[in-house]
N, C-alpha and C positions, 0 to 999 in steps of 0.2 A: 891796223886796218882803219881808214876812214869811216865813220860814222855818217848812213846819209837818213836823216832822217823823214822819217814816215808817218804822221799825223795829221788827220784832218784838217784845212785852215779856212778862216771863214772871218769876214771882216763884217763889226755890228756897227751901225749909223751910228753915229755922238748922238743923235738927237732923241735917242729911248734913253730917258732920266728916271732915277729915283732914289727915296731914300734907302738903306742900308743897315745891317748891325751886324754890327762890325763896326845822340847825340853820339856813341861809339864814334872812332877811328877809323882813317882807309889811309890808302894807301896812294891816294891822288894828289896830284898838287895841291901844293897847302897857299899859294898864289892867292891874296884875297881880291875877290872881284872887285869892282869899281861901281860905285852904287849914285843913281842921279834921282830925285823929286818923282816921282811918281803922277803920270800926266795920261790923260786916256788919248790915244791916239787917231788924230784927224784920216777918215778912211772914208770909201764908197763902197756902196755896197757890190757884189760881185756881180757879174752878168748872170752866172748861173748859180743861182742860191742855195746854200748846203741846207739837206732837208734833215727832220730829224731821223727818218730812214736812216738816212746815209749814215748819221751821226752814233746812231745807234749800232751798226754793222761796223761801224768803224772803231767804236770803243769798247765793245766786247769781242771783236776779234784779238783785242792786245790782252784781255784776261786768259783769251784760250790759249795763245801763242807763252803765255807766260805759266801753261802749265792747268790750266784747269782747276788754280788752284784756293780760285774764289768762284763762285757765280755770278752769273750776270744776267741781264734782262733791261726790258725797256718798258715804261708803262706812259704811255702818250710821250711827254716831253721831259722826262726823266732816265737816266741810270739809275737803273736798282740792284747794289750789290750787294750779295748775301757769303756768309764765312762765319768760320767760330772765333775769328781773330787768331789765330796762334800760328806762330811763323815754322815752314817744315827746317827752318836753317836752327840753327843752337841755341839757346834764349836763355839769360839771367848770367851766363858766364863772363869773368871778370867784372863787376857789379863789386867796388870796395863801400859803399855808403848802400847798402841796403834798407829799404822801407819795410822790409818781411810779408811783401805780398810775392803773392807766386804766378804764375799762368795759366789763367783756367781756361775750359771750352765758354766763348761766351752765346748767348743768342739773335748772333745780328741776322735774323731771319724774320722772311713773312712780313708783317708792318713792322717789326723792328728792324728792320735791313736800311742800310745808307740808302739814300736817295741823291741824286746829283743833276744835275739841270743838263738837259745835253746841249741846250744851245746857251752860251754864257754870254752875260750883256756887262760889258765895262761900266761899271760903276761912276757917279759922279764925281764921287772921293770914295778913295780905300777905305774897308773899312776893318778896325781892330781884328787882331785873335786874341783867345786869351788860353792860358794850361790846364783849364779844366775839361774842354774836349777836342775832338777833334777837329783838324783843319785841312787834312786830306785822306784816301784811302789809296792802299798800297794796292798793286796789280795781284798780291796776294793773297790780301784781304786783311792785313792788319793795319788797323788807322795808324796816321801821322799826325803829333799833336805839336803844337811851336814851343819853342825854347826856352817856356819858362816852367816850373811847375807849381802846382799850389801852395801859397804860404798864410802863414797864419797873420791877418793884418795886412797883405801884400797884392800889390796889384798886379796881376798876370800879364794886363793891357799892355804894361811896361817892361820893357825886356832888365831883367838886372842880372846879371855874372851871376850873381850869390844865388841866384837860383835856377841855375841854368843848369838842369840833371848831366848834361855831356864834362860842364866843368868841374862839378862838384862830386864824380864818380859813382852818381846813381845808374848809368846807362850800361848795359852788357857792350862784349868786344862787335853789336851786329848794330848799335843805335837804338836799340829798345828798353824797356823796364816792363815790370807790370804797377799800376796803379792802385788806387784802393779801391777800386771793386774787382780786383785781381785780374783786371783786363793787360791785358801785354798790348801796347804800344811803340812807337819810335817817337823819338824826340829829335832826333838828325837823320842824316844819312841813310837809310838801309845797307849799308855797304856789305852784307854779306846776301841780301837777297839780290844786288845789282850784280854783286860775283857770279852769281848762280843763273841769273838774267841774261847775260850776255848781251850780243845784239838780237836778241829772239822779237822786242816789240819796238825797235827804231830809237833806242833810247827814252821812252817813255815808261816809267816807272810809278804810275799813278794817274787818280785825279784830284785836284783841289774841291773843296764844299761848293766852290764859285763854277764850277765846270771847267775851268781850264785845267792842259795838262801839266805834269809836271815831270820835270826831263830830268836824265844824270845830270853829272858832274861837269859834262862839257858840250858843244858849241858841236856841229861838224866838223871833222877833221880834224875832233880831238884840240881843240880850242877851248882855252877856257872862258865863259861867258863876260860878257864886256857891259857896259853901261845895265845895270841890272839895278832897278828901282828897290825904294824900301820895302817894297814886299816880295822881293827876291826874285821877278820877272824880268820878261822884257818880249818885244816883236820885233823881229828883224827875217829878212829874205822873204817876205811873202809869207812867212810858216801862222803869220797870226800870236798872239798875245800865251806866252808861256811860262812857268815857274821852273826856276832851276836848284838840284842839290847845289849845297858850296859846304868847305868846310867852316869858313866862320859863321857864328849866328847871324843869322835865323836859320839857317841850313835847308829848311825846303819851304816855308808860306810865314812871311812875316807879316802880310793883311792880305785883307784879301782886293783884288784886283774887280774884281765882279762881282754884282748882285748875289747872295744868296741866302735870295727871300724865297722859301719853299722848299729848299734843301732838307735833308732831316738826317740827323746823324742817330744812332739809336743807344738805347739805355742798357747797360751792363747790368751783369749780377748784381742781385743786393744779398751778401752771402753771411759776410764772418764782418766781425768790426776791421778797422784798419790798424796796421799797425804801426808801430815810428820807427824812427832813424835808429840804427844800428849798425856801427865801425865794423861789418865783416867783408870779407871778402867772399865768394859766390865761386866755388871750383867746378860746380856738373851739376846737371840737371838731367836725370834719368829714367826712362818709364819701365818697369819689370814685370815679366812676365805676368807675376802674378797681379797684375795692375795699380801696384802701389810706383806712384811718382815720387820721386826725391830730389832735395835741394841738397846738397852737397855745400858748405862754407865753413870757413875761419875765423873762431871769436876768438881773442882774447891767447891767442896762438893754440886754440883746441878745436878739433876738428868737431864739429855739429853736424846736425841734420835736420831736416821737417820735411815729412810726408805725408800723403796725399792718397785719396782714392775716391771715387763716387762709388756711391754703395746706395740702392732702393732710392735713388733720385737726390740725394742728398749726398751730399760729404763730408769723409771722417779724414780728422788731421791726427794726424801723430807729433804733439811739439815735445821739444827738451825739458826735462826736469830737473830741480825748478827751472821756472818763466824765465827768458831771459830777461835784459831790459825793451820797454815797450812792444812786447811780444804778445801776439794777440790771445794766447791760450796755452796752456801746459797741459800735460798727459795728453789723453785723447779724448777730444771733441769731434763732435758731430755737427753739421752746419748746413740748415735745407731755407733752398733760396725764401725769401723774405714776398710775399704778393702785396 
């Protein structure tokens, strides 16, 4: 079935200037787009100008169609979207380079909640992402962070292989991990909530920090995206300036295209210390009755575990004994967020 897509479009005058600051598997063409300099596009403004009413009714209609399964809201000239972060598709499975954090409920709520501009103004020049936070939120409500992860001595600004989580096997079979404040994120693709997506929201799968949106894998009509700048974009048929998944890096926001001064992305748990790199592989992730969560993996060819529960506001972990390596804690610990 063709793809016809449905997204608000709205074209901003060149002449609003300013400064700026600023991975899983599918099953799509692996086709790598064709990428050109990143240029703000010469436009007039429309005869009839999108308000942020409109803008507003228009971008929290694609959280509901996509399942209710973030919040949403408008506060003057913002999106405000609220969620614990945690994806309802599978998360942490296939995950061979494990960091030993897990997925917890986080609090992007209330002033912690994403904020997003609804009217997004092109930027003079792009500006940087970097792997320390996000750089879009998913119509789910789990953020999208760009293709590098944090390294010690390393500069995120700069995209390198070696630390690209999708290459290097830190990403579940869905495009996500969890990080060190045990936030579950994507670092590519969503490809298992875009499964489950369908055509429900016109191929929009997000929004970026900059307020633009951010589309599947393909073009209408099932085309795969063509002249696509270094920050993964492009505008073409009148649709106005948008971000596309791809499978090579960047995969969904390599800078950002638009202003976003006023944006606010929000602060995770401060819970347990972090833990390191660990050669296991990640088989289940299961919640039981009794509300202990488990991480089901393979060390060293013996089957492990680490679980989980909130317990009187805080949380107790169950880790293997003895510590593995760079394991954050052995027996059981208790761990109540950090003010």
């Amino acid at each position: 079935m063709k793809k016809l897509y449905s997204f608000a479009t709205f074209l901003i005058p060149v002449g609003i200037l300013g400064l700026v600051s600023c991975l899983g598997t599918s099953a799509q063409s692996t086709t790598t787009p064709t990428t050109t300099t990143p240029t703000i596009p010469t436009t007039t403004t429309p005869t009839t100008p999108i308000t942020s009413e409109a803008l507003c009714l228009e971008r929290t209609s694609k959280f509901v169609a996509a399942g209710n399964l973030a919040s949403s809201h408008c506060e003057g000239s913002f999106l405000v979207v609220e969620s614990n972060g945690l994806s309802s598709e599978q998360m942490m499975v296939g995950i061979t380079a494990w960091q030993q954090q897990v997925p917890l409920p986080q609090p992007y709520i209330g002033s912690n909640a994403f904020k997003i501009p609804l009217l997004p103004v092109a930027a003079l020049t792009p500006s940087k992402t970097s792997g320390v936070g996000a750089v879009a939120i998913a119509l789910n409500g789990v953020p999208i962070f760009n293709p590098s992860k944090p390294s010690q001595g390393g500069n995120q600004e700069v995209y390198d292989p070696k630390n690209d989580p999708k290459l290097i096997g830190e990403l579940d079979s869905c495009g996500g991990h969890s990080g060190r404040g045990d936030d579950y994120h994507y670092h590519s693709g969503p490809v298992c909530f875009l499964a489950a997506l369908g055509d429900k929201t016109g191929g929009v799968i997000g929004y970026a920090l900059d307020g633009y949106p951010v589309l599947e894998f393909h073009d209408a009509g099932e085309k795969l995206p063509s002249n696509l700048d270094a920050c993964n974009g492009h505008d073409h048929d009148g649709l106005g300036y948008h971000y596309h998944l791809t499978e090579k890096a960047p995969y969904v926001v390599g800078c950002f295209h638009g202003k976003v001064e006023g944006a606010f992305q929000p602060q995770t748990l401060h819970l347990r210390p972090p833990g390191g790199p660990l050669q296991a592989k990640i088989t289940a992730l299961t919640t039981g009755a009794d509300g202990w969560t488990t991480v089901k993996y393979t060390y060293n060819a013996l089957e492990q575990s680490v679980s989980y529960q909130k317990v009187n506001g805080c949380y107790q972990f169950r880790y293997p004994t003895p510590a593995l390596p760079a394991s954050p804690g052995s027996g059981t610990v208790n761990y109540c967020e950090k003010k």
